[in-house]
N, CA, C and O of each residue as an XYZ file, in Angstrom:
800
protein
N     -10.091     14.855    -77.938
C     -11.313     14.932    -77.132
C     -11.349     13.815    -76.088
O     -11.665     14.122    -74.938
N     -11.024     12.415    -76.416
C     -10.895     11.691    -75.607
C     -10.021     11.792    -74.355
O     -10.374     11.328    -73.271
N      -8.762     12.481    -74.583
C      -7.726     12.427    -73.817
C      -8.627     13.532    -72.551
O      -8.814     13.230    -71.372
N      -8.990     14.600    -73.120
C      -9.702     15.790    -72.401
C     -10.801     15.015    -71.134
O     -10.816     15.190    -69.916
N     -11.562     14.220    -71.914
C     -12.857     13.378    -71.190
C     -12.036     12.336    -69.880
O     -12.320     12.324    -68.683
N     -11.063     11.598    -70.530
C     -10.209     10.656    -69.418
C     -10.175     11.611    -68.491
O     -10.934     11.585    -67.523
N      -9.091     12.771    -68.733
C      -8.727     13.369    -67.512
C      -9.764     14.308    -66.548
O      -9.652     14.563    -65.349
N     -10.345     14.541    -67.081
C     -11.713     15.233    -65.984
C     -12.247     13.880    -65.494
O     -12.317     13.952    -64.267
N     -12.602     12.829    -65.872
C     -12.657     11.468    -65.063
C     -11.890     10.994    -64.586
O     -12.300     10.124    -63.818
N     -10.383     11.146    -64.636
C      -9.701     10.667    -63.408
C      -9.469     11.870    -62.547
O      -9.162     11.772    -61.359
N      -9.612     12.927    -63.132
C      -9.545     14.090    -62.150
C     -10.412     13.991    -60.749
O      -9.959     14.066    -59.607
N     -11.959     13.777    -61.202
C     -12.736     13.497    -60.452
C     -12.707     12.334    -59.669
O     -12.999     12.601    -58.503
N     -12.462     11.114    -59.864
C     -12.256     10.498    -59.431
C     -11.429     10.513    -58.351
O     -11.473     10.107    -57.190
N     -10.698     11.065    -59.018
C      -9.504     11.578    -57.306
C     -10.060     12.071    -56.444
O     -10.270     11.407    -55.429
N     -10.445     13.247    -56.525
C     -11.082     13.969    -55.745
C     -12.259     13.271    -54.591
O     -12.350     13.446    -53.376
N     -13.062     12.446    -55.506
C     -13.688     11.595    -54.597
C     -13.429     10.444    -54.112
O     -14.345      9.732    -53.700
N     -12.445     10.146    -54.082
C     -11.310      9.019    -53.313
C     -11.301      9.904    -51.933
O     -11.804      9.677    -50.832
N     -10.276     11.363    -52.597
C     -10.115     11.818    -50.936
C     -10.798     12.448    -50.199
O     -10.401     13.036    -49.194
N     -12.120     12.392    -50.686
C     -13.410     12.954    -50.059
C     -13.536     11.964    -48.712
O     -13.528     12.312    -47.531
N     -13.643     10.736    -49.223
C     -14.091      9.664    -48.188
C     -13.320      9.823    -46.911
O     -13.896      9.353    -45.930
N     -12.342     10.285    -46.730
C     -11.744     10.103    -45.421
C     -11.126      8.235    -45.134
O     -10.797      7.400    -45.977
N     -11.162      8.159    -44.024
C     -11.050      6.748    -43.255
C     -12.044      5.445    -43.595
O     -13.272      5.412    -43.521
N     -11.211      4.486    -43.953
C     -12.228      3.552    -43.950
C     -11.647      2.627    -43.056
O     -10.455      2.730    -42.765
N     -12.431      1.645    -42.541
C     -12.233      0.193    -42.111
C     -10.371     -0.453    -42.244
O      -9.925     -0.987    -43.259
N      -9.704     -0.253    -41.171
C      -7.963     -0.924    -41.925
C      -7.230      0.615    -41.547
O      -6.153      0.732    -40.963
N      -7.869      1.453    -41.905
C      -6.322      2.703    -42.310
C      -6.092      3.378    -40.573
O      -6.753      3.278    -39.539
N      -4.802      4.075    -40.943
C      -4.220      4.552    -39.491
C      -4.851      5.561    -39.729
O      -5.259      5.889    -40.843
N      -5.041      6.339    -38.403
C      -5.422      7.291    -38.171
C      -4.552      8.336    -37.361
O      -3.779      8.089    -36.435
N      -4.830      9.451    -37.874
C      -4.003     10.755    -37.425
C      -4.774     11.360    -36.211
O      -5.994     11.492    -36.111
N      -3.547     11.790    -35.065
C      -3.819     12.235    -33.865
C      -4.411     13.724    -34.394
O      -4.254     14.083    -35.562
N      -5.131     14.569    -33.362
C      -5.509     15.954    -33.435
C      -4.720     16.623    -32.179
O      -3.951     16.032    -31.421
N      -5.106     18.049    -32.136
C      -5.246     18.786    -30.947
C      -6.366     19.946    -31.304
O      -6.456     20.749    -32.233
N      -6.986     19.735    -30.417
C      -8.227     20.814    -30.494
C      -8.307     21.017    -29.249
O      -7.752     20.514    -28.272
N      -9.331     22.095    -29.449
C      -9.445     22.879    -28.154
C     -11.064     22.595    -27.116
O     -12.174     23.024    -27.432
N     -10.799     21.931    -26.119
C     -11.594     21.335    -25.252
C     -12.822     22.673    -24.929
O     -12.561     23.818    -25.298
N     -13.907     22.403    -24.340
C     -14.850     23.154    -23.120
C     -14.224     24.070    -22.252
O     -14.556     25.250    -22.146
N     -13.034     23.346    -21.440
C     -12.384     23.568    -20.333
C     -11.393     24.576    -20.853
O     -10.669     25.065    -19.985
N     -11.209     24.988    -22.093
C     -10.217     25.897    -22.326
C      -8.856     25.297    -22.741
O      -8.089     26.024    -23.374
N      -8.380     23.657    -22.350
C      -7.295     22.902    -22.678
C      -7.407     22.686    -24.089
O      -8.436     22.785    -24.756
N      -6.417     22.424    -24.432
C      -5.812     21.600    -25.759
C      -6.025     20.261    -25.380
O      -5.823     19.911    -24.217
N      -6.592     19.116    -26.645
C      -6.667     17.635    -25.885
C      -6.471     16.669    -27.297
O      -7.306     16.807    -28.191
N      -5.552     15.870    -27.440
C      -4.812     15.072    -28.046
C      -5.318     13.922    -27.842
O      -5.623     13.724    -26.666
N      -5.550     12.969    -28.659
C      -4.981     11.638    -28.245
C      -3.660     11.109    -27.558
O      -3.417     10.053    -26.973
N      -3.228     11.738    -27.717
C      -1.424     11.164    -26.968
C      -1.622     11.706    -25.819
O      -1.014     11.429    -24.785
N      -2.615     12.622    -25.973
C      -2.458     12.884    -23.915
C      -2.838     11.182    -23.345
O      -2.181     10.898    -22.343
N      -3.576     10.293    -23.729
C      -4.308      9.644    -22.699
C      -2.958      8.369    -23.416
O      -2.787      7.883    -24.534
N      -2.330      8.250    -22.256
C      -0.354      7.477    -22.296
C      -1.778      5.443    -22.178
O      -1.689      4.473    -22.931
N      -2.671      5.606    -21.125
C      -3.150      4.211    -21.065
C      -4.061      3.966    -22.120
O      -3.832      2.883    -22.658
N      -5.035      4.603    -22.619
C      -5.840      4.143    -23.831
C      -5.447      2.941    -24.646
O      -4.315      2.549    -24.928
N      -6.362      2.550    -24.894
C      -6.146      0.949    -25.704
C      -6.673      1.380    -27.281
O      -6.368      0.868    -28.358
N      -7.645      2.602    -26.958
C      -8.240      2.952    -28.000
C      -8.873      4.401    -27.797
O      -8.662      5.164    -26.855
N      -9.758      4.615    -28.982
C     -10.653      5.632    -28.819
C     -12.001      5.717    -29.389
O     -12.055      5.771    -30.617
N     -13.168      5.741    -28.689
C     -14.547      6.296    -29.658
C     -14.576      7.656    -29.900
O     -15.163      8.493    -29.215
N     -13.629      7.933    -31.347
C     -14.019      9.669    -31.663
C     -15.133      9.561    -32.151
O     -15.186      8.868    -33.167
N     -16.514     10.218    -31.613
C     -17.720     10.947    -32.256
C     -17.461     12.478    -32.824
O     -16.781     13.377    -32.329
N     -18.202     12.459    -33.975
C     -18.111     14.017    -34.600
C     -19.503     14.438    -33.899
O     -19.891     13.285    -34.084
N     -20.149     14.795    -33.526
C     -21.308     15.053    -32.825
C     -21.491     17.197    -32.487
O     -20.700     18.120    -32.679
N     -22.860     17.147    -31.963
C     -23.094     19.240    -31.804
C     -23.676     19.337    -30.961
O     -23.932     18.469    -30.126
N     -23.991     20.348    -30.993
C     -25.399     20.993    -29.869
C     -26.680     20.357    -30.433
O     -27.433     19.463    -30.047
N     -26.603     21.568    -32.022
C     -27.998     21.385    -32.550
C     -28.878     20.627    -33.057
O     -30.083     20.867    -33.127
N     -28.092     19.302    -33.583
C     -28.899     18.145    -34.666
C     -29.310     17.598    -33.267
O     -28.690     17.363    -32.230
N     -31.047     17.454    -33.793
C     -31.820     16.221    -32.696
C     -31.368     14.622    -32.640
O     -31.810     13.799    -31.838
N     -30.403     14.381    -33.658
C     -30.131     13.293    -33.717
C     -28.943     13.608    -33.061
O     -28.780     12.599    -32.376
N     -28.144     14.241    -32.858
C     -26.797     14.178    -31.674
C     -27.698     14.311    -30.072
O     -27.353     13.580    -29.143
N     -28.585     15.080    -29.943
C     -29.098     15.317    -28.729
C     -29.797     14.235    -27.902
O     -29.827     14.005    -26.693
N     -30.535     13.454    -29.335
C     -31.152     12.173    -29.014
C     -29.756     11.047    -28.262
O     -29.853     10.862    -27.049
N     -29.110     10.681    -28.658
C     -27.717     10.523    -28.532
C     -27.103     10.637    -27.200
O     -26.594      9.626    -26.718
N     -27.082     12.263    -26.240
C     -26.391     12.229    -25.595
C     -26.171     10.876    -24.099
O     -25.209     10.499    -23.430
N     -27.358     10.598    -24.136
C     -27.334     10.086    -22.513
C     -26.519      8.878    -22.955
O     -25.772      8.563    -22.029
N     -26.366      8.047    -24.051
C     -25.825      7.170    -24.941
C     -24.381      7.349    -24.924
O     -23.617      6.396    -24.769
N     -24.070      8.301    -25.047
C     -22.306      9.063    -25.263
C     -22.139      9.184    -23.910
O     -21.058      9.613    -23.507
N     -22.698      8.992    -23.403
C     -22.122      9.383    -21.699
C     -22.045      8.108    -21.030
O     -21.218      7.765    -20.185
N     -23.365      7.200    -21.687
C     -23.044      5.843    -21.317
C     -21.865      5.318    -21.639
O     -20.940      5.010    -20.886
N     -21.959      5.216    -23.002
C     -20.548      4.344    -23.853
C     -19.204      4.944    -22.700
O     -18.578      4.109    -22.047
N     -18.947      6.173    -22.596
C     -17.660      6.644    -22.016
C     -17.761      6.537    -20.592
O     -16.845      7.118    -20.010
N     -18.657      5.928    -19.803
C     -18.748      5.602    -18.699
C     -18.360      4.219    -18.839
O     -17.191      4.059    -18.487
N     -18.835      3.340    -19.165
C     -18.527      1.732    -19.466
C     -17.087      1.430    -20.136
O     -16.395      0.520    -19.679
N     -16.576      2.340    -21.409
C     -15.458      1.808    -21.629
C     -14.542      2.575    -21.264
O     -13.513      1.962    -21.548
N     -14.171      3.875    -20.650
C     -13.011      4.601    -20.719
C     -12.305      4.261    -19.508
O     -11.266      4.915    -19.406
N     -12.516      3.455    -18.550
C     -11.549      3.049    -17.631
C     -10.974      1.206    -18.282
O     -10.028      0.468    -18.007
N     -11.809      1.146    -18.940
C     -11.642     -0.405    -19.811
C     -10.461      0.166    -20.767
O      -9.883     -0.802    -21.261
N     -10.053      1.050    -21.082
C      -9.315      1.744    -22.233
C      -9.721      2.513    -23.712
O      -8.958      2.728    -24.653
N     -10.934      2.798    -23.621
C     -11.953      2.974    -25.025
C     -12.602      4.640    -23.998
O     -13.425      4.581    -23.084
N     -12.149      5.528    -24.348
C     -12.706      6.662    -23.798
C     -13.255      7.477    -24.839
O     -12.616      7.441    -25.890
N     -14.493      8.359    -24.816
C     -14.971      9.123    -25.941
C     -14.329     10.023    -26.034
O     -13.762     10.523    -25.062
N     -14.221     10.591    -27.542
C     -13.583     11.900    -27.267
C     -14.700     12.860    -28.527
O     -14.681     12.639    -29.738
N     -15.477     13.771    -27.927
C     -16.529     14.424    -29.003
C     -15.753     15.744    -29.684
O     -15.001     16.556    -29.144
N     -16.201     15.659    -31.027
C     -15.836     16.834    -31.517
C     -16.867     17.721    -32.516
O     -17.339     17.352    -33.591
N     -16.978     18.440    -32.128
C     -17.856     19.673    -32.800
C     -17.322     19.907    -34.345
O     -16.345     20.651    -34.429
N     -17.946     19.251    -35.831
C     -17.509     19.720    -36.787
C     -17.934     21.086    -37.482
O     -17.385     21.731    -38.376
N     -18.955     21.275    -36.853
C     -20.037     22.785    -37.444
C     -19.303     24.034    -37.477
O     -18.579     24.530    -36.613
N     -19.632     24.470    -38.674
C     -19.245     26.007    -38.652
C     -19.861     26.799    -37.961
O     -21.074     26.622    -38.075
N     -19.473     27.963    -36.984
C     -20.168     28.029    -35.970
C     -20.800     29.914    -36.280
O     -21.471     30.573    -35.486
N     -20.393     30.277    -37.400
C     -21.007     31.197    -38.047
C     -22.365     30.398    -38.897
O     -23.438     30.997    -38.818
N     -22.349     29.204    -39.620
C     -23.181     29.034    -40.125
C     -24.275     28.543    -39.296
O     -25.486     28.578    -39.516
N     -23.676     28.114    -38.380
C     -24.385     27.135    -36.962
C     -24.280     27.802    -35.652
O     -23.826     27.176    -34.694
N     -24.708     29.161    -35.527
C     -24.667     29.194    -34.060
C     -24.582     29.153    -32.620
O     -23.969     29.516    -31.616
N     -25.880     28.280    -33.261
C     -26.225     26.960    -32.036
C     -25.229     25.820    -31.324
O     -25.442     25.199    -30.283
N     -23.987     25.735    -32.285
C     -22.781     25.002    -32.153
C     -21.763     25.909    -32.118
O     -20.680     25.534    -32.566
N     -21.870     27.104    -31.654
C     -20.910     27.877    -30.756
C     -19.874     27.705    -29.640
O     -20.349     27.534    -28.518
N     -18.691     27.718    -29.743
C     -17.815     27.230    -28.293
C     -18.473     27.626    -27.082
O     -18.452     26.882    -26.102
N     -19.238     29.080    -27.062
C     -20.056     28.519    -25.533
C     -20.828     28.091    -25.594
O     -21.068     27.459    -24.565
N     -21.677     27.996    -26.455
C     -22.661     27.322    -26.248
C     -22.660     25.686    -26.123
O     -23.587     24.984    -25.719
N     -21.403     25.284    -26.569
C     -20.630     23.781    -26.351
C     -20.579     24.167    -24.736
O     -21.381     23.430    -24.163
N     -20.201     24.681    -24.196
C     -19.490     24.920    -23.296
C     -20.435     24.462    -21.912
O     -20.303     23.704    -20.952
N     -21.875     25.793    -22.652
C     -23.441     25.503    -21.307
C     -23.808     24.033    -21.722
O     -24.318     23.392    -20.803
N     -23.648     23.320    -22.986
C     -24.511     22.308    -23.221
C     -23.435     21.056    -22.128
O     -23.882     20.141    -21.436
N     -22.075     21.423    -22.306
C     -21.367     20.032    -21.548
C     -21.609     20.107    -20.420
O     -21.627     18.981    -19.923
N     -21.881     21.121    -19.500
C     -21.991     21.849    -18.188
C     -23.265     21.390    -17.807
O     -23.528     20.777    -16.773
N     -23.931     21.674    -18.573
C     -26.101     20.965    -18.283
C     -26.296     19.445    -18.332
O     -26.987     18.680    -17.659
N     -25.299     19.235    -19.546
C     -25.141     17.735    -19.343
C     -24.037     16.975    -18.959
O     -23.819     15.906    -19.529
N     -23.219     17.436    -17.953
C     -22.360     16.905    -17.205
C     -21.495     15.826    -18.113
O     -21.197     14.711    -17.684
N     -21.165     16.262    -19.305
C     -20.502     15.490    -19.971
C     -19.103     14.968    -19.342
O     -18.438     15.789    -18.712
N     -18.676     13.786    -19.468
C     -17.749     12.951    -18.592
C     -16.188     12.819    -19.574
O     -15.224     12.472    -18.892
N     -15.951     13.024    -20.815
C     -15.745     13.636    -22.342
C     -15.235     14.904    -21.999
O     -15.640     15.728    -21.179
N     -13.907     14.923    -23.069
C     -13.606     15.748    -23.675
C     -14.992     16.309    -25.011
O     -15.608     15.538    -25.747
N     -15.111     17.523    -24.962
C     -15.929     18.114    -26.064
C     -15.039     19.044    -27.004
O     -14.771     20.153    -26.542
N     -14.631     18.777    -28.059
C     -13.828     19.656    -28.623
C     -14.045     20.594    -29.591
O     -14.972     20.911    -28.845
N     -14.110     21.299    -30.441
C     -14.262     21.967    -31.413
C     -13.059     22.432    -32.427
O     -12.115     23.221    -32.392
N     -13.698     21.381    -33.463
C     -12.854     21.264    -34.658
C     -13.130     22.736    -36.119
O     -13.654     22.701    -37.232
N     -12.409     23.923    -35.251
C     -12.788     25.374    -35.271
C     -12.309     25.442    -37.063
O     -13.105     25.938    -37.861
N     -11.246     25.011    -37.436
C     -10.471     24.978    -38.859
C     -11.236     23.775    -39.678
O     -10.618     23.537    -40.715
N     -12.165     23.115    -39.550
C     -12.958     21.851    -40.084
C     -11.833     21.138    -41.082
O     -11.689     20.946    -42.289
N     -11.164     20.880    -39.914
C      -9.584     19.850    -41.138
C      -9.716     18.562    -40.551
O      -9.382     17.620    -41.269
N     -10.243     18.237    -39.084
C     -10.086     16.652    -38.762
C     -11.512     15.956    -39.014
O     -11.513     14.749    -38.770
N     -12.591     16.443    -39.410
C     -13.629     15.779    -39.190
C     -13.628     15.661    -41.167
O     -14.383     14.751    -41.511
N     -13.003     16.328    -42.298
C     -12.592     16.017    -43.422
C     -11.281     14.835    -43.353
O     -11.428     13.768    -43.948
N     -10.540     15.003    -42.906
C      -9.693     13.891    -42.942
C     -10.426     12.854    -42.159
O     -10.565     11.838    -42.839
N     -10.773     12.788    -41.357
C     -11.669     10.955    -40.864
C     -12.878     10.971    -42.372
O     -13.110      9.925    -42.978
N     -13.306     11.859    -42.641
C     -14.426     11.597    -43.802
C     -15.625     11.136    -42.841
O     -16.099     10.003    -42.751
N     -16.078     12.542    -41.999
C     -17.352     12.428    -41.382
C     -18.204     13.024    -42.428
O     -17.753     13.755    -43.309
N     -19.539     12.672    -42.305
C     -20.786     13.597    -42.941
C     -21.985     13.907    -42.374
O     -22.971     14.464    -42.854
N     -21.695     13.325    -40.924
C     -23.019     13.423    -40.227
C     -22.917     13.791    -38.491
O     -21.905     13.498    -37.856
N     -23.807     14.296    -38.014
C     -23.845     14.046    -36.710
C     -24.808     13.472    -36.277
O     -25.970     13.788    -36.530
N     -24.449     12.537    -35.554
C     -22.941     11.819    -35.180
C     -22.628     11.331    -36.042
O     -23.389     11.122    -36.986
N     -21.702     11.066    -36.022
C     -20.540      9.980    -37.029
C     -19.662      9.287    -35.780
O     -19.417     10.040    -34.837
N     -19.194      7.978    -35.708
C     -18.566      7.478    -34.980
C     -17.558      6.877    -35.488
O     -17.881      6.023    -36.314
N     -16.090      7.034    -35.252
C     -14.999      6.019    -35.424
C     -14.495      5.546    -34.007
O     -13.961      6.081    -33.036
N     -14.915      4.305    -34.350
C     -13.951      3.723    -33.299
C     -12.567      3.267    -33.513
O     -12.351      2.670    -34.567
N     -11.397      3.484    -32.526
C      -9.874      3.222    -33.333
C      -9.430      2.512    -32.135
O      -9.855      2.668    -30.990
N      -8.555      1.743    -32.526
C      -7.810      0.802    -31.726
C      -6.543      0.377    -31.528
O      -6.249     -0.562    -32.267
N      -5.405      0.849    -30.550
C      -4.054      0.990    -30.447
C      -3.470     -0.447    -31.197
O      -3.754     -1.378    -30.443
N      -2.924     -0.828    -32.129
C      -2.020     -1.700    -32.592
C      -0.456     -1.078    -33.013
O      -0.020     -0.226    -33.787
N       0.036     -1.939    -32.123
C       1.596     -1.311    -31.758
C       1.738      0.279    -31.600
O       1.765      0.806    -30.488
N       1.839      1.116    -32.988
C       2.244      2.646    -31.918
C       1.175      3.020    -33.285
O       1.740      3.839    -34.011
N      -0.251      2.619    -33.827
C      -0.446      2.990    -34.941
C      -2.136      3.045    -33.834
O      -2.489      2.333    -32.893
N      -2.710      4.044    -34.418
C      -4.292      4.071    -34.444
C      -5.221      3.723    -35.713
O      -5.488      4.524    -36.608
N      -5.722      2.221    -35.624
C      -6.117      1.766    -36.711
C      -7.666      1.440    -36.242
O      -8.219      0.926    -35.270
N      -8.082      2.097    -37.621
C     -10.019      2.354    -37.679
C     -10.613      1.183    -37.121
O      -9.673      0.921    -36.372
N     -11.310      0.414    -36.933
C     -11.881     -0.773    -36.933
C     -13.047     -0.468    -36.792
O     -13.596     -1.463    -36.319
N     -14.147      0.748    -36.989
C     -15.842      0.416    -37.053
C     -15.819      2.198    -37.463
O     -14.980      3.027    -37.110
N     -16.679      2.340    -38.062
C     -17.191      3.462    -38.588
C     -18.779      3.682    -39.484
O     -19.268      3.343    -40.562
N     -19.190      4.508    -38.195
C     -21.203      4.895    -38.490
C     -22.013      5.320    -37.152
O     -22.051      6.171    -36.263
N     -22.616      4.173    -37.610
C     -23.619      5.045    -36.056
C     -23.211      4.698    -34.617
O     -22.111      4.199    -34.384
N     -24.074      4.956    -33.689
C     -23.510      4.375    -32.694
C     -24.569      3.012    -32.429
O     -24.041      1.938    -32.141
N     -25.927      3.095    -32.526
C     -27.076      1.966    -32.958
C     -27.235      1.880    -33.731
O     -26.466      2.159    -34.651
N     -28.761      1.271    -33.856
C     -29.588      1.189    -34.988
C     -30.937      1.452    -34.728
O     -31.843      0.850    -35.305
N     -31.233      2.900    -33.331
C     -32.004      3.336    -33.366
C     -32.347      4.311    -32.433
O     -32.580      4.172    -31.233
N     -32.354      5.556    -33.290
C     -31.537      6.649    -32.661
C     -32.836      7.763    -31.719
O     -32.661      8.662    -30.897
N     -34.250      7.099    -32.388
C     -35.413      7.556    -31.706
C     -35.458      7.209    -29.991
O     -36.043      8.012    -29.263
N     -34.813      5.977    -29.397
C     -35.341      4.786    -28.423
C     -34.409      4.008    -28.243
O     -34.245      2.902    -28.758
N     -33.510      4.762    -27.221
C     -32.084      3.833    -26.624
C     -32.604      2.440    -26.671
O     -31.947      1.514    -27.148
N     -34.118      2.270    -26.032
C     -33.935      0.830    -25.259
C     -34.811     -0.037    -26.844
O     -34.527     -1.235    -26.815
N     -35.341      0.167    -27.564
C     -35.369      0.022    -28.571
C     -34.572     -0.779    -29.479
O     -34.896     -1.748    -30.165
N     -33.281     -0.081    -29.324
C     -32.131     -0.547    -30.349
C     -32.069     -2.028    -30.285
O     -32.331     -2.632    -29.245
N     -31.751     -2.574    -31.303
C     -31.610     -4.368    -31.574
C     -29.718     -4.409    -31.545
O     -29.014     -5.120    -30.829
N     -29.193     -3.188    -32.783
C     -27.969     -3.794    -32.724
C     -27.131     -2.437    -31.913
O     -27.499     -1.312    -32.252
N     -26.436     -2.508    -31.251
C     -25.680     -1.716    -30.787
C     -24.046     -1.802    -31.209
O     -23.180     -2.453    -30.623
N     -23.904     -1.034    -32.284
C     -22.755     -0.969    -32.928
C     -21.442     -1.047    -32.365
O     -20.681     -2.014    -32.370
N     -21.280      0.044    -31.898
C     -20.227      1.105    -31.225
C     -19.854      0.152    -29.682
O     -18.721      0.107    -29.201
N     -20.865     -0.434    -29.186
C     -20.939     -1.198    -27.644
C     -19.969     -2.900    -28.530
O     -18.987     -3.485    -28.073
N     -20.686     -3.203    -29.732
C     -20.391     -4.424    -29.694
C     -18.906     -4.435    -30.378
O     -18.284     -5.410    -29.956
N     -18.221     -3.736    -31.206
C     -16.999     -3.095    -31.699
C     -16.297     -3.417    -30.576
O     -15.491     -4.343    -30.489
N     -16.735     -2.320    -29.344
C     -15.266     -2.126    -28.359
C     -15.206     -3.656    -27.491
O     -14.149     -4.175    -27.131
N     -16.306     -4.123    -27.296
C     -16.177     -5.810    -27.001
C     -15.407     -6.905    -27.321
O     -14.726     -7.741    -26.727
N     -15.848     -6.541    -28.858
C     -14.655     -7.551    -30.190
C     -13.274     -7.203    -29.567
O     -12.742     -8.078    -28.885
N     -12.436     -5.630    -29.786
C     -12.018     -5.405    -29.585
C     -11.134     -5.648    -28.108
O      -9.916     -5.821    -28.074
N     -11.866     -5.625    -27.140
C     -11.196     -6.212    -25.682
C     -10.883     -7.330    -25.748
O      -9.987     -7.807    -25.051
N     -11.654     -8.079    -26.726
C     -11.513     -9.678    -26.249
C     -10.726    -10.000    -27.618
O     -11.251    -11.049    -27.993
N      -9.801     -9.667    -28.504
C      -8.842    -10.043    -29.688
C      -9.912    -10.132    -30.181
O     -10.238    -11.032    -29.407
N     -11.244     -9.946    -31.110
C     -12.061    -10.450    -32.011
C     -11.997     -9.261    -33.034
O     -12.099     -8.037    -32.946
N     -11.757    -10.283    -34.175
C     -12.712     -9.422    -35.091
C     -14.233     -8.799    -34.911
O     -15.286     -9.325    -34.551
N     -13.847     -7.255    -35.374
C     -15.639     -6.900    -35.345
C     -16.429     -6.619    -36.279
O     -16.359     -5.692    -37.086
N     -17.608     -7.862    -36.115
C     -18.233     -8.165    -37.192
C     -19.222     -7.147    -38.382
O     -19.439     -7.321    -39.581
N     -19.494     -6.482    -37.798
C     -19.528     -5.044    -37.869
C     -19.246     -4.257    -38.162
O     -19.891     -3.371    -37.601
N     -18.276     -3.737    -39.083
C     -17.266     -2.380    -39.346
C     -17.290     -1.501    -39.580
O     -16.534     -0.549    -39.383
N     -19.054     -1.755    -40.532
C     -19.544     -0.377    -41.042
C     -21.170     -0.639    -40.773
O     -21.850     -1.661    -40.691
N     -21.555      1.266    -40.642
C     -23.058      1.171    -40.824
C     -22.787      2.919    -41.509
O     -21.822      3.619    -41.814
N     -24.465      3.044    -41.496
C     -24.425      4.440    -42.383
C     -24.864      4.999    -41.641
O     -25.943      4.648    -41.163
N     -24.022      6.443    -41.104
C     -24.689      7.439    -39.887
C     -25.349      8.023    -39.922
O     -25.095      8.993    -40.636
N     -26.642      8.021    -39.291
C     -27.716      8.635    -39.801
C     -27.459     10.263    -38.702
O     -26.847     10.303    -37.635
N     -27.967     11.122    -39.223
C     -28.054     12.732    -38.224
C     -28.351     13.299    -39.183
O     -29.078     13.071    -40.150
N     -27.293     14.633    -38.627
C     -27.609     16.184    -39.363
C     -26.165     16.272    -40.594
O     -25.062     15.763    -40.393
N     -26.584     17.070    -41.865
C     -25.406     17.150    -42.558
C     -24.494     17.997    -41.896
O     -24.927     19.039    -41.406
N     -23.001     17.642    -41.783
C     -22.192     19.118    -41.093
C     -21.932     20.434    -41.858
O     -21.526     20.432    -43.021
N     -22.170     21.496    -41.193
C     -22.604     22.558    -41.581
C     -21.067     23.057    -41.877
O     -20.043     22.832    -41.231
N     -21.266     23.814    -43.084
C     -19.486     23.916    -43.878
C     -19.546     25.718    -43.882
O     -20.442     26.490    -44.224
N     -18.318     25.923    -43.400
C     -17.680     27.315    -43.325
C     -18.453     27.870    -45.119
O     -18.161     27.138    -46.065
N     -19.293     29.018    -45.379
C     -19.419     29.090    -46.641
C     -18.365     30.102    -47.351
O     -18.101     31.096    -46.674
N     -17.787     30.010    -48.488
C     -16.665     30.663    -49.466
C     -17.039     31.498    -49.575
O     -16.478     32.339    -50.277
């Protein structure tokens, strides 16, 4: 009986090890998904990047929408610095509609998104980073030929009232980052919408 009890507890245990995805330290794996524009878009496309802010982000959660003018900021300020956004749609888009490839498509178009918008159609990269929210933010940072995590959560700490916010996460990360610093910062807890899962 004992032996039975161990192994459904380390069974589980496993399982929720590789639930988590990415933490703080680990490399990270390139994608290709399929853009707005109809392209395929990689990380290895962008040869100058120093880094990347991948957001998991949608149409529909008010907390991604609250968000946008924010995501357009961040990728205006850092992506010629080397830190460019790259958004990806984790929603099932049968369960989620509203997060439909066109409807990605009118929302980047209305909001002149400056971003790749992608849609992660097979929900395999937003499980391997270990997103759970929209938004979710990883920021990653080129060391030698490796993409290594260095901040993962929100993008503030206040998602009602850009001008509001006290700490700005995601802004003060890619800073550390330009200037050799550690960032003090690594983690916060992303607050949004749960991502909506293909149902069995």
């Amino acid at each position: 009986m004992k032996q039975i009890i161990l192994f459904f507890f380390l069974a589980g245990l496993t399982i929720s090890v590789a639930a988590q995805g990415y933490k703080v330290g680990d490399k990270a794996s390139d994608f290709k998904l399929l853009n707005v524009d109809g392209t395929m878009v990689s990380m290895a496309d962008y040869t100058e990047a120093k880094g990347f802010i991948v957001m998991f982000t949608c149409n529909h959660c008010p907390y991604s929408v609250a968000y946008e003018d924010r995501k357009i900021e961040l990728h205006n300020k850092f992506a010629d610095l080397g830190y460019p956004v790259i958004a990806i749609n984790p929603n099932d888009t049968v369960v989620q509609p509203q997060d439909s490839f066109s409807k990605m498509q009118e929302r980047a178009k209305a909001k002149g998104f400056p971003y790749p918008y992608l849609i992660d159609a097979k929900q395999t990269v937003y499980k391997e980073y270990g997103a759970t929210r929209t938004p979710h933010v990883f920021v990653l940072n080129k060391e030698n030929d490796d993409l290594v995590v260095r901040y993962i959560g929100a993008i503030d700490n206040n998602h009602e009232d850009a001008s509001s916010a006290t700490e700005k996460y995601v802004e003060s990360a890619i800073e550390a980052l330009m200037n050799g610093k550690k960032v003090e910062t690594e983690f916060t807890k992303a607050i949004g919408c749960t991502i909506k899962v293909k149902k069995s």
